[in-house]
C-alpha positions in Angstrom: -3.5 -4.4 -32.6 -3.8 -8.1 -31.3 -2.8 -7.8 -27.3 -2.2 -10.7 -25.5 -3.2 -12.0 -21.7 -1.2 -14.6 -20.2 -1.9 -15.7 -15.9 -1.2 -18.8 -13.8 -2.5 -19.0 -10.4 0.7 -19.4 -8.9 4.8 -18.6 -9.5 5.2 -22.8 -9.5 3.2 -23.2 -13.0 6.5 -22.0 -15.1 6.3 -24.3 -18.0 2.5 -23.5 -18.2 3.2 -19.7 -18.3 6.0 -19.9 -20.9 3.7 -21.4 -22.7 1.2 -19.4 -22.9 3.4 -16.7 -23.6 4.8 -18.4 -26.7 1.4 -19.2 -28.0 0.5 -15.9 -27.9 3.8 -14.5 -30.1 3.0 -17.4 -32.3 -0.6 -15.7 -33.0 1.1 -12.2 -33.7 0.6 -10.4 -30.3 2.2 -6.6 -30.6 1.7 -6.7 -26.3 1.6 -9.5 -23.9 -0.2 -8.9 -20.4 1.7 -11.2 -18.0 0.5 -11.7 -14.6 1.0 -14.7 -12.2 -1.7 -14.6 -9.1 -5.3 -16.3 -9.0 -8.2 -14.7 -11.4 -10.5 -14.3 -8.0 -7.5 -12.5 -6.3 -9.7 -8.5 -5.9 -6.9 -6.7 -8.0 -5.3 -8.1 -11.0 -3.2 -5.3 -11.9 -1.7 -6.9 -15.6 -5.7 -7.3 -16.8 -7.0 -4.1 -15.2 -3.3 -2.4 -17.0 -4.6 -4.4 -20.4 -7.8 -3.2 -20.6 -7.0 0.3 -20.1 -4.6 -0.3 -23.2 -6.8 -1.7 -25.3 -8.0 0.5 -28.1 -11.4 0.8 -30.7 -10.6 -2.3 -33.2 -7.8 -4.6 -31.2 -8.6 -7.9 -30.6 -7.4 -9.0 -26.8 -6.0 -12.5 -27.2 -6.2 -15.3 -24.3 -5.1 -18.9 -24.6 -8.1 -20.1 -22.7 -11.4 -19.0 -20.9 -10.4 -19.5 -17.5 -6.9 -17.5 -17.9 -9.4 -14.8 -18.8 -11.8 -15.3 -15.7 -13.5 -17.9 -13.7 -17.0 -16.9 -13.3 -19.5 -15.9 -15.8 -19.9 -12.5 -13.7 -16.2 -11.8 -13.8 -16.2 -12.7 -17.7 -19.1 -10.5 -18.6 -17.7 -7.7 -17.2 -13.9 -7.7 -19.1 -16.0 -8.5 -21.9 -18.4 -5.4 -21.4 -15.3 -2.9 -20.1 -13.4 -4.2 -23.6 -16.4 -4.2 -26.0 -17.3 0.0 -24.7 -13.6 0.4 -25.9 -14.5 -1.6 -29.3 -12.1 -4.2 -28.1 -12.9 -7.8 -28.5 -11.5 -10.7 -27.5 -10.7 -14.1 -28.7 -10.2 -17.3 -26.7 -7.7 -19.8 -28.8 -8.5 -22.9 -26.9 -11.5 -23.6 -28.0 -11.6 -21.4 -30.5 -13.7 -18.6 -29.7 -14.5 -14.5 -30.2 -17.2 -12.2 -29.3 -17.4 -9.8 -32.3 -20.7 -11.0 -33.7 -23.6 -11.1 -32.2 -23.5 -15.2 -32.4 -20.3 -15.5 -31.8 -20.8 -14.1 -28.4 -23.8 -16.0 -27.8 -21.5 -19.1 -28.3 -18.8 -17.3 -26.0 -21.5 -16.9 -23.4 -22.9 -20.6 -23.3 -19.2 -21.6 -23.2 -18.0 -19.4 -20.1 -20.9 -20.8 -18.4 -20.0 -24.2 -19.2 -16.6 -23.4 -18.1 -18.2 -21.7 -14.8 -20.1 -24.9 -14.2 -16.7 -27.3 -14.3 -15.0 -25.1 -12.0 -17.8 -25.1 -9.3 -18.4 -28.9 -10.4 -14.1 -29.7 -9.6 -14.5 -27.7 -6.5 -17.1 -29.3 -5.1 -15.5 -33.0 -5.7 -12.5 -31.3 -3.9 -14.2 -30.3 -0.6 -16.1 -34.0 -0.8 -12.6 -36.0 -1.2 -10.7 -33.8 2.0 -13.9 -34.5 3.6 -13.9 -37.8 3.1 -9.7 -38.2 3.5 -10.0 -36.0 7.3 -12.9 -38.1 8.2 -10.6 -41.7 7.2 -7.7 -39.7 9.3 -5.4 -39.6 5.9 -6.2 -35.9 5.2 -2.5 -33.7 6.0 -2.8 -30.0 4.3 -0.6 -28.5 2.5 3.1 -28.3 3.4 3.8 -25.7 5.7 7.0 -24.4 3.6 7.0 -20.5 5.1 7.6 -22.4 8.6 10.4 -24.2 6.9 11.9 -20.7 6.1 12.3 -18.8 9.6 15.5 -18.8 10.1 16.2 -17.2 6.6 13.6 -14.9 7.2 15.2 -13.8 10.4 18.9 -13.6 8.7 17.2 -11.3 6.4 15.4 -8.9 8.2 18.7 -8.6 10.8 20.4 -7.7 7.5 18.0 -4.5 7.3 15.6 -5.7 4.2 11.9 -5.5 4.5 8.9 -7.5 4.2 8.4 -7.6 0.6 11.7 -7.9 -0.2 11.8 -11.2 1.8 8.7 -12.4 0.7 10.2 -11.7 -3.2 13.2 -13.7 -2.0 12.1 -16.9 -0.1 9.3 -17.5 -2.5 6.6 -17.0 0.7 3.9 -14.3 1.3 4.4 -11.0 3.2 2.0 -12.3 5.7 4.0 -15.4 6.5 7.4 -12.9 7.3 5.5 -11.2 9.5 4.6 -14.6 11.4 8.1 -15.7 11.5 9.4 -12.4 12.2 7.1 -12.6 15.6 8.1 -15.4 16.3 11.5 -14.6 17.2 12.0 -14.9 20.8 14.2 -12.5 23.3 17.2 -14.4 23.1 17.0 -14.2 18.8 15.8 -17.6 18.4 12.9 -18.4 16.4 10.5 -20.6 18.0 
């Protein structure tokens, strides 16, 4: 059976989802995996739910290597959980599989190439907010959950919880905790 995996890093990447998803019914995938949160949260549920699917002889199909995993370490052990299940996988962009013995030495090289751009981006990315905070230019991100208090106050005085506001506004649970603290005796958030 070819199974498919399909992740963004966020809910904002739509059009990259989509298509990922139409990539992978375009190559004949029977299942699709979907999951929408960064590959170094601790629990993906979708690829930990995929693997345990995965049977002796299906091939688990990912658009790229980083959709997969980030890190060598993280790749090596997918690879190692699907290939005791006699699962392999194949990466479509660039073209790669592990089923032979050098076609996973080239799937190897290649996640640590991939490994070493990530680390390489990240480290360009600390230098340049360095550099912007020490030249004064450097703002953060948009505090958006902020800009969503009075919503998540409306909600939860309508009787629905955490996660359903969270789901809702687009914001994590944490953040309706913060605005829901800081509502003030007189019912005015702060």
């Amino acid at each position: 059976m070819r199974i498919g995996y399909a992740r963004t890093s966020t809910l904002d990447q739509i059009a990259g989802f989509e298509a990922q998803i139409k990539r992978l019914m375009d190559e004949g995938c029977e299942k699709i995996f979907k999951e929408q949160l960064s590959s170094v949260d601790a629990r993906r549920p979708q690829l930990e739910a995929m693997i345990d699917f995965a049977r002796d002889g299906d091939i688990v199909i990912c658009t790229k290597l980083d959709r997969l995993a980030r890190s060598v370490p993280g790749m090596v052990e997918i690879a190692s959980r699907l290939k005791a299940k006699g699962a392999s996988i194949l990466i479509l962009d660039p073209h790669l599989s592990n089923r032979t013995a050098a076609e996973e030495l080239t799937f190897n090289l290649l996640t640590s190439i991939a490994q070493f751009e990530r680390q390489i981006m990240l480290e360009r990315q600390r230098e340049g907010i360095a550099k912007a905070k020490a030249e004064g230019k450097y703002k953060g991100r948009v505090p958006t959950a902020r800009e969503k208090t009075e919503e998540v106050l409306e909600l939860a005085a309508q009787g629905k919880g955490a996660s359903y506001i969270a789901g809702a506004l687009g914001i994590g649970r944490s953040s309706v905790y913060r605005a829901m603290k800081s509502k003030p005796a007189n019912g005015k958030a702060v």
